[in-house]
VOGU-479432 format. One record per residue: residue number from 1; x, y, z of N, C-alpha, C in turn. Coordinates in steps of 0.1 Angstrom, whole numbers, plus 5000, padded with zeros to 4 digits. Each point is the difference from the previous one (the first is absolute). Example, Ala and Ser with C-alpha at 12.3 -4.5 7.8 and 13.67 -1.06 7.14 Angstrom:
2
<node pos="1" n_u="5132" n_v="4943" n_w="5078" ca_u="4991" ca_v="5012" ca_w="5000" c_u="5009" c_v="5012" c_w="5000"/>
<node pos="2" n_u="4996" n_v="5011" n_w="4993" ca_u="5009" ca_v="5011" ca_w="5000" c_u="4992" c_v="5011" c_w="5008"/>
//
This chain:
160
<node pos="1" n_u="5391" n_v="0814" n_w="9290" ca_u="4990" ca_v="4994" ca_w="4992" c_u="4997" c_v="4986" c_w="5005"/>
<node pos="2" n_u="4988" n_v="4996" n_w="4999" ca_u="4993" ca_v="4989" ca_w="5006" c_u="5001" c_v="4987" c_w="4985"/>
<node pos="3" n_u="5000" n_v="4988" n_w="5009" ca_u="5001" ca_v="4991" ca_w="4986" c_u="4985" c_v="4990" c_w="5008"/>
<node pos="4" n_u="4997" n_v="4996" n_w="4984" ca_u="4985" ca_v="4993" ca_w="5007" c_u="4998" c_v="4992" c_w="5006"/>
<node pos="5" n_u="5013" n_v="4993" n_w="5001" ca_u="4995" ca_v="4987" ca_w="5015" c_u="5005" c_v="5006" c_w="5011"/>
<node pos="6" n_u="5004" n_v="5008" n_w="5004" ca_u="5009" ca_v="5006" ca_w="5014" c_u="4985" c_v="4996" c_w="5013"/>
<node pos="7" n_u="4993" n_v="4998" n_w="4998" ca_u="4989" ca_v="4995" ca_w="5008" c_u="5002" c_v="4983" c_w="5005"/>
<node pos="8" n_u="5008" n_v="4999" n_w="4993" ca_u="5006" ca_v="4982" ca_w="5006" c_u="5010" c_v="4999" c_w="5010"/>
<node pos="9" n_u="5005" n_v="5009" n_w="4999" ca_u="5014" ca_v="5003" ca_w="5009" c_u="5000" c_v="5002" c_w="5014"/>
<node pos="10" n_u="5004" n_v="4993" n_w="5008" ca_u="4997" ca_v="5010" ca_w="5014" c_u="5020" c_v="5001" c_w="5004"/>
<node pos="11" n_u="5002" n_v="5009" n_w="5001" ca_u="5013" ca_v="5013" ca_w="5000" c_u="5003" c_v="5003" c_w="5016"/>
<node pos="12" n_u="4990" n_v="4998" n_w="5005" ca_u="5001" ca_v="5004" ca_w="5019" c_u="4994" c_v="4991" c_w="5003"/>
<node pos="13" n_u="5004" n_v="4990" n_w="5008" ca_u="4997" ca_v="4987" ca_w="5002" c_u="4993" c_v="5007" c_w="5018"/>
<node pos="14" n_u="4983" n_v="4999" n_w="5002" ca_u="4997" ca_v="5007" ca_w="5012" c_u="5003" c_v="4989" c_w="5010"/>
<node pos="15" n_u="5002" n_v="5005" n_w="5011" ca_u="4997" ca_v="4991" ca_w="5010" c_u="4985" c_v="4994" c_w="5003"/>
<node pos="16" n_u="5000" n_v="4986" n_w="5004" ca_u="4984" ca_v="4993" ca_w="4999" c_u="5002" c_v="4992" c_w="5013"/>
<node pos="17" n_u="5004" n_v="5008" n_w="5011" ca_u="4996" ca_v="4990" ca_w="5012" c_u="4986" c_v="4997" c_w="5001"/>
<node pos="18" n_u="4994" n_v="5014" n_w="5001" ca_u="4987" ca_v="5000" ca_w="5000" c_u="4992" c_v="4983" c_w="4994"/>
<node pos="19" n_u="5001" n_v="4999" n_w="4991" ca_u="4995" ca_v="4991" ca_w="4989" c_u="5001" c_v="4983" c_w="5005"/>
<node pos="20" n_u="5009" n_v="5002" n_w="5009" ca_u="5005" ca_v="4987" ca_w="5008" c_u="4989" c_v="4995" c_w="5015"/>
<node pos="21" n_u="4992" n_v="4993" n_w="5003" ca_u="4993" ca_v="5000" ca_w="5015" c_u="5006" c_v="4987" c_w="5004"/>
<node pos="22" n_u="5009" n_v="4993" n_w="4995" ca_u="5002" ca_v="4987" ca_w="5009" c_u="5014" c_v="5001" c_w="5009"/>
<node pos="23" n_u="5005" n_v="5012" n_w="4998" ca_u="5014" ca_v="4999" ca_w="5002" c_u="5005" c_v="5019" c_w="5013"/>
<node pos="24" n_u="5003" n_v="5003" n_w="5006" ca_u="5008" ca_v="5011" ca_w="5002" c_u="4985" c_v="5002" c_w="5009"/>
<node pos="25" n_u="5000" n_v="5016" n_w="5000" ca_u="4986" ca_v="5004" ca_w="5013" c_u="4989" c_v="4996" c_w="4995"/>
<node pos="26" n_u="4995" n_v="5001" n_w="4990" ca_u="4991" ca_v="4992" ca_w="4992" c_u="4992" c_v="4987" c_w="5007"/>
<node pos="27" n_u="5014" n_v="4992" n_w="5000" ca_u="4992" ca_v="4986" ca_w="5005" c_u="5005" c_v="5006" c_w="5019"/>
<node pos="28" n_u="5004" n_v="5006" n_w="5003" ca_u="5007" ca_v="5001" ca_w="5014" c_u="5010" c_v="4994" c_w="5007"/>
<node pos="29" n_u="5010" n_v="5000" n_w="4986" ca_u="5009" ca_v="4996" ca_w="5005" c_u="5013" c_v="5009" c_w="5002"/>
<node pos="30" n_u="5010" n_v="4998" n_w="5009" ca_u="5006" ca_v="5010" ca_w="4994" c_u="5013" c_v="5001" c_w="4986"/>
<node pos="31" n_u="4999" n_v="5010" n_w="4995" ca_u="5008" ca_v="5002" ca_w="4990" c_u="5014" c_v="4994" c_w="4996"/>
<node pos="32" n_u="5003" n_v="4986" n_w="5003" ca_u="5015" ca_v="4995" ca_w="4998" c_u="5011" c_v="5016" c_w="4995"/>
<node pos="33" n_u="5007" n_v="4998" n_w="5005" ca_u="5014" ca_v="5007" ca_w="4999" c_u="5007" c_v="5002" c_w="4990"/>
<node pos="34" n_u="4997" n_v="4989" n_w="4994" ca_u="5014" ca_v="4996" ca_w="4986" c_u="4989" c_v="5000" c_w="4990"/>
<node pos="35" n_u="4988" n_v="5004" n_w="5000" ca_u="4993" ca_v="4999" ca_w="4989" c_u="5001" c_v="5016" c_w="4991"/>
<node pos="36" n_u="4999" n_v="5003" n_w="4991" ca_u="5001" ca_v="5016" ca_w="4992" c_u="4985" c_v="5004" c_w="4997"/>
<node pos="37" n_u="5000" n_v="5014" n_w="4993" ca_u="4991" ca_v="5002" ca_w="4995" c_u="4989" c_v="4995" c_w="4989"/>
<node pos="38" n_u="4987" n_v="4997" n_w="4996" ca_u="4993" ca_v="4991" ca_w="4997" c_u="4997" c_v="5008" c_w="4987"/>
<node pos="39" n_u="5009" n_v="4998" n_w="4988" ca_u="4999" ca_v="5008" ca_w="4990" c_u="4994" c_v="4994" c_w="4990"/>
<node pos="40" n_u="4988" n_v="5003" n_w="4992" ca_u="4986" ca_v="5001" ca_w="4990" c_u="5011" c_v="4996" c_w="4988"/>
<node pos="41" n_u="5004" n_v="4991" n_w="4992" ca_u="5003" ca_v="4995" ca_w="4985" c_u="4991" c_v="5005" c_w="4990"/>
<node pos="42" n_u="4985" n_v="4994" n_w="5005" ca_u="4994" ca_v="5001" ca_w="4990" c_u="4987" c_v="4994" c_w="5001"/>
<node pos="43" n_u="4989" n_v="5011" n_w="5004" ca_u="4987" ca_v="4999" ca_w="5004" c_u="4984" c_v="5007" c_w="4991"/>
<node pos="44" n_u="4992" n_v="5000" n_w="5003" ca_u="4991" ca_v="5006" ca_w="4994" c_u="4999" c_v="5011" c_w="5004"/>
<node pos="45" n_u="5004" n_v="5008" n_w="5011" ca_u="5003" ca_v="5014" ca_w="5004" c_u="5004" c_v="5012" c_w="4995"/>
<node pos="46" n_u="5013" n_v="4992" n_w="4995" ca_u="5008" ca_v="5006" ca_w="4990" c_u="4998" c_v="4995" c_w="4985"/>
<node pos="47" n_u="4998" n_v="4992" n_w="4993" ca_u="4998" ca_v="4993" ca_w="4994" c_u="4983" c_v="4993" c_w="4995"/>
<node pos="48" n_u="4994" n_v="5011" n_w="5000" ca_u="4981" ca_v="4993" ca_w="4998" c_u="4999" c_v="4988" c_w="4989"/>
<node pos="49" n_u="5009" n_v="4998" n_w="4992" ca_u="4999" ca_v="4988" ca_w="4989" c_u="5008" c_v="4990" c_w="5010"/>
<node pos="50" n_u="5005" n_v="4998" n_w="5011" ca_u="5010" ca_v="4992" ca_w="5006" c_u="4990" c_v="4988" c_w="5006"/>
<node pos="51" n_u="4997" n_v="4983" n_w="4994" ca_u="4996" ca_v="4996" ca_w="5009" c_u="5006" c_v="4990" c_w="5011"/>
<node pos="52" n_u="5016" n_v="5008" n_w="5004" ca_u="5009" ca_v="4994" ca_w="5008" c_u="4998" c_v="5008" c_w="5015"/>
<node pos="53" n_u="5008" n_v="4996" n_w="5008" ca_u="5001" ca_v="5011" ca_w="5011" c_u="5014" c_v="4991" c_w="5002"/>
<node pos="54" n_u="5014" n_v="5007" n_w="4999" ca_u="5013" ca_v="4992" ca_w="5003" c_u="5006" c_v="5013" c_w="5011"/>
<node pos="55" n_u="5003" n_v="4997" n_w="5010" ca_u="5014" ca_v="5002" ca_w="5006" c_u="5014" c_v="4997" c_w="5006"/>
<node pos="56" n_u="5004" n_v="5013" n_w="4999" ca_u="5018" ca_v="4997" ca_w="5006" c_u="5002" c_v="5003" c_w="5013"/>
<node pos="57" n_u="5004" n_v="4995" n_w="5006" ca_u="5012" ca_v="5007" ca_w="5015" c_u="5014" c_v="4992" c_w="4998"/>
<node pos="58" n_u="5004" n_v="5008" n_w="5007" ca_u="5015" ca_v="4994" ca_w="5006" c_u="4998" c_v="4994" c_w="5014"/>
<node pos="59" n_u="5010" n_v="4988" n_w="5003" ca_u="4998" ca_v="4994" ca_w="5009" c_u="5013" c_v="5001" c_w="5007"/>
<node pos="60" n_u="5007" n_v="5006" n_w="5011" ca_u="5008" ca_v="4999" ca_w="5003" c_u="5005" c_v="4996" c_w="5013"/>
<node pos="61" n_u="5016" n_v="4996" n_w="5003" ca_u="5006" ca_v="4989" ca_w="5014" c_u="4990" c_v="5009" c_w="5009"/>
<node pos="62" n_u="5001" n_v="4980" n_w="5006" ca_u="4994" ca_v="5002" ca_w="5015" c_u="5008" c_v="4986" c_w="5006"/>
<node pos="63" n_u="5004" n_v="5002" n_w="5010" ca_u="5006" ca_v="4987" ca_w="5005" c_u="4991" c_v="4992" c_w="5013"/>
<node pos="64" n_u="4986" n_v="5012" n_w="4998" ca_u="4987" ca_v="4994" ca_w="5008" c_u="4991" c_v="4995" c_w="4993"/>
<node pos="65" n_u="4987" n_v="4990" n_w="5005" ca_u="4990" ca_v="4992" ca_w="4990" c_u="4990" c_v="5012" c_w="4999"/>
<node pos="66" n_u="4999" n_v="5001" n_w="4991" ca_u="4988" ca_v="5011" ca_w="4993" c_u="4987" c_v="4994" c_w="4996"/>
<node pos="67" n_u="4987" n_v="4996" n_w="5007" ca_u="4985" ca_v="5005" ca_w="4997" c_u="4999" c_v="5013" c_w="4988"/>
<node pos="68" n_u="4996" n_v="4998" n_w="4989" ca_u="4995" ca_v="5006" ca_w="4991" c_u="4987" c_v="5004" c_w="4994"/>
<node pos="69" n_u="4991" n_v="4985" n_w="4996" ca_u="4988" ca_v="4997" ca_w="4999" c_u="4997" c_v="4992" c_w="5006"/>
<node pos="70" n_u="4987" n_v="5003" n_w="5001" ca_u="4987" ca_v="4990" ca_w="5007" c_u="4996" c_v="4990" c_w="4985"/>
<node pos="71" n_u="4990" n_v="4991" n_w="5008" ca_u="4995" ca_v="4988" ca_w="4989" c_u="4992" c_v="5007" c_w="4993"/>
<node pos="72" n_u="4991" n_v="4996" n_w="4989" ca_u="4993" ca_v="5005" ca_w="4994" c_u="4996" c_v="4994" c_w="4985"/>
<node pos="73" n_u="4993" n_v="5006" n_w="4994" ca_u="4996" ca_v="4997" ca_w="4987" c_u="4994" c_v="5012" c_w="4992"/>
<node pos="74" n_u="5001" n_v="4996" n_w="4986" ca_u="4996" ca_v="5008" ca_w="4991" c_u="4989" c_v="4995" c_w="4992"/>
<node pos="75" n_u="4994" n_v="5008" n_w="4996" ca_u="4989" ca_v="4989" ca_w="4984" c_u="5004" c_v="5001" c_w="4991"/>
<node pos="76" n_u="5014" n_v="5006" n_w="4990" ca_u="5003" ca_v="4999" ca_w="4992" c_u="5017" c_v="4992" c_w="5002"/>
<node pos="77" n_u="5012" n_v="4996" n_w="4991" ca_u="5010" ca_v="4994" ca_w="5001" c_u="5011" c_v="5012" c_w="5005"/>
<node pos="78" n_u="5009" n_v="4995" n_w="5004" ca_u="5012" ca_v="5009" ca_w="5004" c_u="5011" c_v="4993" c_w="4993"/>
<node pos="79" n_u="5016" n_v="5009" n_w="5002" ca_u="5006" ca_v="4994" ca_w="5000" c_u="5014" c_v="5012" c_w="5006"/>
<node pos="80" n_u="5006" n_v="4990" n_w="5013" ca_u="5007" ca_v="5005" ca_w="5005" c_u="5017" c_v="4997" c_w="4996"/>
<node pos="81" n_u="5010" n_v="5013" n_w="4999" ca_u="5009" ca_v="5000" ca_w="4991" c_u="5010" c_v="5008" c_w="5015"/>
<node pos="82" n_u="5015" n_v="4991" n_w="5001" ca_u="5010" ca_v="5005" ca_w="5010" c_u="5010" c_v="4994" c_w="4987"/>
<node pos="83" n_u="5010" n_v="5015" n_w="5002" ca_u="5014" ca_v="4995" ca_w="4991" c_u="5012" c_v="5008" c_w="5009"/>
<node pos="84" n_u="5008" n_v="4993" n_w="5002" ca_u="5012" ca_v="5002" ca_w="5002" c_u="5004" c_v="5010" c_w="4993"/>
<node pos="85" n_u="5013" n_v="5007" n_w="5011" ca_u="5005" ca_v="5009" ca_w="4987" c_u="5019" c_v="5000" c_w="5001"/>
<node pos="86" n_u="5000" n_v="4990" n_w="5002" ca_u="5013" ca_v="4995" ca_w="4993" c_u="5002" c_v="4997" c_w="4985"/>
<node pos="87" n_u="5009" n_v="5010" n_w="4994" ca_u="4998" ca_v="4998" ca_w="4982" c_u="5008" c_v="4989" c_w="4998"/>
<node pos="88" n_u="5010" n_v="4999" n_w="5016" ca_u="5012" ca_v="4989" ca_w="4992" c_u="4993" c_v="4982" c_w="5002"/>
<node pos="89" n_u="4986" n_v="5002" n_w="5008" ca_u="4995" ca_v="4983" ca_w="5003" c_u="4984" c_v="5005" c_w="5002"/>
<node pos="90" n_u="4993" n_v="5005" n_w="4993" ca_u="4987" ca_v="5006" ca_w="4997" c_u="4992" c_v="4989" c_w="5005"/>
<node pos="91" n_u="5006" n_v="4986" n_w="5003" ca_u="4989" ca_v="4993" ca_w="5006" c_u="4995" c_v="5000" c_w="5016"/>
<node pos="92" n_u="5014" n_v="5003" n_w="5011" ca_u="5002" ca_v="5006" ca_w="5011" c_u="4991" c_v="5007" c_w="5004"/>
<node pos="93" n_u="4989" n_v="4998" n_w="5009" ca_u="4992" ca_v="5012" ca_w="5004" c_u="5011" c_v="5012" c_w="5009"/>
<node pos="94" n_u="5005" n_v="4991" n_w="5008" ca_u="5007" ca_v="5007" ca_w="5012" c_u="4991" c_v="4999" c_w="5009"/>
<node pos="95" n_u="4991" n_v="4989" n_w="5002" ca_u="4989" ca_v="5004" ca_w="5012" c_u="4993" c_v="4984" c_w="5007"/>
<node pos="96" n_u="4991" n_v="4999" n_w="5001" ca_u="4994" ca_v="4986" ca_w="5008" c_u="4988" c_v="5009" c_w="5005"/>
<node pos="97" n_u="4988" n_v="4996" n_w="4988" ca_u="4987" ca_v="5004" ca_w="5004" c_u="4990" c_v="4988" c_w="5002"/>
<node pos="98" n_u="4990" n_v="5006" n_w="5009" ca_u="4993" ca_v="4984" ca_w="5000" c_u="4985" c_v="5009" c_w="4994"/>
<node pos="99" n_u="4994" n_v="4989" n_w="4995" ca_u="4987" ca_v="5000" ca_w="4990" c_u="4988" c_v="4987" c_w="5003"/>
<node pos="100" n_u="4989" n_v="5001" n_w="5004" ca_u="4989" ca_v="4991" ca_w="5002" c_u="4993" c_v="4998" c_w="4988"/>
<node pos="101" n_u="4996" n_v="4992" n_w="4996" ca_u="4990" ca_v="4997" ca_w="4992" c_u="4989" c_v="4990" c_w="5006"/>
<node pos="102" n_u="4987" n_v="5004" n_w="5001" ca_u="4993" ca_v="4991" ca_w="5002" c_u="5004" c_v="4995" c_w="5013"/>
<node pos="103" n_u="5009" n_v="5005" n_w="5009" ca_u="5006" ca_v="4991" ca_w="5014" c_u="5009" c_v="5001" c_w="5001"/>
<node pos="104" n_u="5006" n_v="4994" n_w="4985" ca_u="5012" ca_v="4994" ca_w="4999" c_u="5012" c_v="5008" c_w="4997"/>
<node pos="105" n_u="5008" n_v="5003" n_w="5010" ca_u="5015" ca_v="5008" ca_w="5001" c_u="5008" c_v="4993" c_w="4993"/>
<node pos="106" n_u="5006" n_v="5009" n_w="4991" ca_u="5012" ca_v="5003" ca_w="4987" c_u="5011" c_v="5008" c_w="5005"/>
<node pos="107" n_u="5013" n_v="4994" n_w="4999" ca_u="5009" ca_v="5010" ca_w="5006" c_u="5006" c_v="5005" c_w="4983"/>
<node pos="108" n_u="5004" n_v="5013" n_w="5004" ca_u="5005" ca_v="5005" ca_w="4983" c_u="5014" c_v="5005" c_w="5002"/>
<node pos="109" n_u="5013" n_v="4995" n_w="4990" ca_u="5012" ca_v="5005" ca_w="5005" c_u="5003" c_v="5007" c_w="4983"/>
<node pos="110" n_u="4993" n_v="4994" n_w="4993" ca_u="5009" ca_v="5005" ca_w="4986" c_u="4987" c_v="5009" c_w="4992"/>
<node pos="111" n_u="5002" n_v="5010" n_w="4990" ca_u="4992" ca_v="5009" ca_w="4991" c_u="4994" c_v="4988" c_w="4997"/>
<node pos="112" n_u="4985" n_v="5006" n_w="4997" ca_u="4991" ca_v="4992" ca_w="4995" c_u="4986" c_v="5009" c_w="4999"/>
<node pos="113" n_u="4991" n_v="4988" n_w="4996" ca_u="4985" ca_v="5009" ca_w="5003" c_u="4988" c_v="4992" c_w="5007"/>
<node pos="114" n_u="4989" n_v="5001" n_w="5002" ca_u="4989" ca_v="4991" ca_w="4999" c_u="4988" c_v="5003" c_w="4998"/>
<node pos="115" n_u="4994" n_v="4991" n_w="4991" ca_u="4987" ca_v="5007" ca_w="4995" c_u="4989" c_v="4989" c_w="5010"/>
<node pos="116" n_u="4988" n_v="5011" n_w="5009" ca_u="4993" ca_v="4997" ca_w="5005" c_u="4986" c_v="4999" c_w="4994"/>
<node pos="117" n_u="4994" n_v="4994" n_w="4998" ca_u="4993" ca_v="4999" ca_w="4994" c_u="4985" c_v="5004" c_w="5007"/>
<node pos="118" n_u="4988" n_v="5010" n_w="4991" ca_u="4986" ca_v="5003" ca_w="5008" c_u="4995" c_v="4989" c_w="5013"/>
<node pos="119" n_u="5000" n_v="5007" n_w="5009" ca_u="4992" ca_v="4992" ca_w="5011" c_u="5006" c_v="4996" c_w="5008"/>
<node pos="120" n_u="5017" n_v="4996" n_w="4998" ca_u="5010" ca_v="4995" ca_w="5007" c_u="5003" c_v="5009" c_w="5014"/>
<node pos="121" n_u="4996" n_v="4987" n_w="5012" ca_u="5007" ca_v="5015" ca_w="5014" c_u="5015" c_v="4994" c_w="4997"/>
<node pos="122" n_u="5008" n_v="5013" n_w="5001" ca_u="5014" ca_v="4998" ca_w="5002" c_u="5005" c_v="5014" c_w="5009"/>
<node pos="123" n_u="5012" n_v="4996" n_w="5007" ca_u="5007" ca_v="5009" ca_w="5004" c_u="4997" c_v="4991" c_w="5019"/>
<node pos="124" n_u="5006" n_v="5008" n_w="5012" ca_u="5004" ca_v="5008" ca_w="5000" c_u="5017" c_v="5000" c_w="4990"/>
<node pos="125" n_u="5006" n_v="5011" n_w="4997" ca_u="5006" ca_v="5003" ca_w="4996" c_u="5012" c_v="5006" c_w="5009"/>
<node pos="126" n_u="5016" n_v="5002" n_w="5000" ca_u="5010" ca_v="5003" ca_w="5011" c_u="5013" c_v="4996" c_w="4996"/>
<node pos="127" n_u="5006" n_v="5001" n_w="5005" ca_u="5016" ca_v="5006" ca_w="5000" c_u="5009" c_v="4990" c_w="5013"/>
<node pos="128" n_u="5004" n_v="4988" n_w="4996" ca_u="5008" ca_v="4995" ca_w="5012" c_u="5016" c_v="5012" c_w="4997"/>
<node pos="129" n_u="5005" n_v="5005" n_w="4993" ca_u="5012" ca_v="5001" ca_w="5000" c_u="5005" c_v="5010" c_w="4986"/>
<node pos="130" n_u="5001" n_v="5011" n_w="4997" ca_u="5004" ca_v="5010" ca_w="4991" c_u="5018" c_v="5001" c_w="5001"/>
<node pos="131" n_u="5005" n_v="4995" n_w="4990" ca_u="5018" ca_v="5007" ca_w="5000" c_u="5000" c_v="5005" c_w="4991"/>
<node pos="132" n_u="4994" n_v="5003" n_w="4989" ca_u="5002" ca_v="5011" ca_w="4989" c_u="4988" c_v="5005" c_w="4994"/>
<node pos="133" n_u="4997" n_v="5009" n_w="4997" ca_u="4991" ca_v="5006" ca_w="4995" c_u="4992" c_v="4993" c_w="4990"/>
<node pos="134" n_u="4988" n_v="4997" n_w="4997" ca_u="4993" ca_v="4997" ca_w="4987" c_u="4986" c_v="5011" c_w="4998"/>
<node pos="135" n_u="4995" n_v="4995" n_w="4987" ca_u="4990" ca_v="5003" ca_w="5000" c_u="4986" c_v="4987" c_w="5001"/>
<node pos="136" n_u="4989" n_v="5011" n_w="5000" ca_u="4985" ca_v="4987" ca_w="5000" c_u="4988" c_v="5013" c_w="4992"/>
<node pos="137" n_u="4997" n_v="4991" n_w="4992" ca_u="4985" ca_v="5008" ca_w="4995" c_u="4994" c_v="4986" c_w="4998"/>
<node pos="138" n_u="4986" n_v="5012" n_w="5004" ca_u="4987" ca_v="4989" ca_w="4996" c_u="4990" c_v="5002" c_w="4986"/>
<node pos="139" n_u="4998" n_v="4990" n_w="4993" ca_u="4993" ca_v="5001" ca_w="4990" c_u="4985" c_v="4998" c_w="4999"/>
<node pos="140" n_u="4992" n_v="5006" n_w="5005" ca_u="4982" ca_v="4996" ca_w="4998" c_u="4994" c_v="4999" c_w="4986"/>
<node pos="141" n_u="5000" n_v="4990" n_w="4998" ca_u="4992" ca_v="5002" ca_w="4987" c_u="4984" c_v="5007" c_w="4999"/>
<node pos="142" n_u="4999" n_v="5011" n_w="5006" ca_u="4988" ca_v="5005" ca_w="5002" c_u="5004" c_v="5015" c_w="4999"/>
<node pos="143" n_u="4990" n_v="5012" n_w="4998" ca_u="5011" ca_v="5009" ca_w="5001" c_u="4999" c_v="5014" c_w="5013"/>
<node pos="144" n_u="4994" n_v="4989" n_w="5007" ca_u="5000" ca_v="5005" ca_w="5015" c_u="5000" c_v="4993" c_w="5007"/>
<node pos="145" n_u="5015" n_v="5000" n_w="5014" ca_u="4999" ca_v="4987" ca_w="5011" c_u="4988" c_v="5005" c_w="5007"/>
<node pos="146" n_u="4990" n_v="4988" n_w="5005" ca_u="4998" ca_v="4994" ca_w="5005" c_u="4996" c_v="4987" c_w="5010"/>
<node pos="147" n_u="4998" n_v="5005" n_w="5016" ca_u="4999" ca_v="4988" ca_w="5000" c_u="4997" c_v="5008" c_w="5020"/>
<node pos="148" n_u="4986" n_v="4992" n_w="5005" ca_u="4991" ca_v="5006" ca_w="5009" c_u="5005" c_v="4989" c_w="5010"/>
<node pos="149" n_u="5010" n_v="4994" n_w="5004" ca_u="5001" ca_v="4991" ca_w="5012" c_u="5003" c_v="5005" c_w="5016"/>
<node pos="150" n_u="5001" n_v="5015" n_w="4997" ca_u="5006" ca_v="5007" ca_w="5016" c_u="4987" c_v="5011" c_w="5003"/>
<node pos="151" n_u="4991" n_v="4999" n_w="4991" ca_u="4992" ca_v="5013" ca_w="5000" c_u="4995" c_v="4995" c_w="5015"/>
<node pos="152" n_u="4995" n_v="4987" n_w="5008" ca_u="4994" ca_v="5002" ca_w="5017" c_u="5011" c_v="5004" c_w="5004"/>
<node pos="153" n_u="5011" n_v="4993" n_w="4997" ca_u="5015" ca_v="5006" ca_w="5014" c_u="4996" c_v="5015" c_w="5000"/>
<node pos="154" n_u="5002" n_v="5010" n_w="4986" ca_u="4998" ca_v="5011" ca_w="4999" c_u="4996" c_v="5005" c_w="5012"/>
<node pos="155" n_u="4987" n_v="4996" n_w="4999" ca_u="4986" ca_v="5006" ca_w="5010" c_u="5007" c_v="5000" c_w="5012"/>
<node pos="156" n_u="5005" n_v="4988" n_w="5004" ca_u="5002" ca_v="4989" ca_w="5016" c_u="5009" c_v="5015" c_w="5003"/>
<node pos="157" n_u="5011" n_v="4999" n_w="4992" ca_u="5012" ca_v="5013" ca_w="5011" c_u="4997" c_v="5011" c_w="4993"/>
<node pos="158" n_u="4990" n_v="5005" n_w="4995" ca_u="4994" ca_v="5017" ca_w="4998" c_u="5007" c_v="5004" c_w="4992"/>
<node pos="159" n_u="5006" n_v="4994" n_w="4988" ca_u="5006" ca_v="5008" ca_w="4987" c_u="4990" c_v="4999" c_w="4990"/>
<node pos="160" n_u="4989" n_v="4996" n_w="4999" ca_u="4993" ca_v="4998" ca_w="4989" c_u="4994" c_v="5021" c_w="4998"/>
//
């Protein structure tokens, strides 16, 4: 038996590399190693009342510097979320990522988040150093990512 909101739910979290162009073959880069599958939280796909688009991966060791994303922008706000998964010091990422805003390099060691705001180029995005597993999802406040900054590269090396 069906109950009336079961249409809110998403139960099979799909994979959404697809959904991503700044990051993995998309933008042409290649696929970091320690990065996981790019699993759908909660989008308009699944969700047609959703006007979010949020995902999850797992981020796991690498004791090499990991390229992730390219720079870029959105026209609506983001906000990007990494937590450790240490229950006994939940502030611990276990990691050392670096983050651009606007230029300007951010190194990140402890859980946290950051809200980017419409218009903002941020990223590139990467990995100096992984010793324990976390996670990272992204929050769009829109309820489809977008964001068109690789569509010439596309063309340039013939994946478009």
């Amino acid at each position: 038996m069906s109950n009336i909101h079961d249409d809110l739910f998403v139960t099979n979290m799909p994979n959404i590399a697809a959904d991503f162009k700044n990051e993995g073959d998309a933008a042409g880069l290649p696929t970091p190693t320690n990065v996981g599958e790019a699993l759908g939280l909660m989008r308009s796909n699944e969700v047609p009342q959703s006007k979010i688009h949020m995902s999850h991966c797992w981020i796991f060791e690498t004791d090499e510097p990991q390229h992730w994303v390219n720079e870029h922008e959105h026209d609506y706000d983001e906000i990007l979320i990494w937590t450790g998964t240490d229950p006994e010091n939940p502030t611990e990422l276990g990691a050392e990522l670096y983050f651009d805003i606007e230029g300007e390099r951010h190194t990140v060691t402890t859980s946290g988040s950051v809200y980017i705001p419409a218009g903002t180029r941020h990223c590139p995005l990467g990995f100096t150093k992984v010793t324990r597993p976390f996670t990272f999802s992204a929050l769009s406040l829109s309820p489809l990512y977008d964001s068109d900054e690789n569509a010439g590269l596309l063309e340039q090396i013939g994946k478009a």
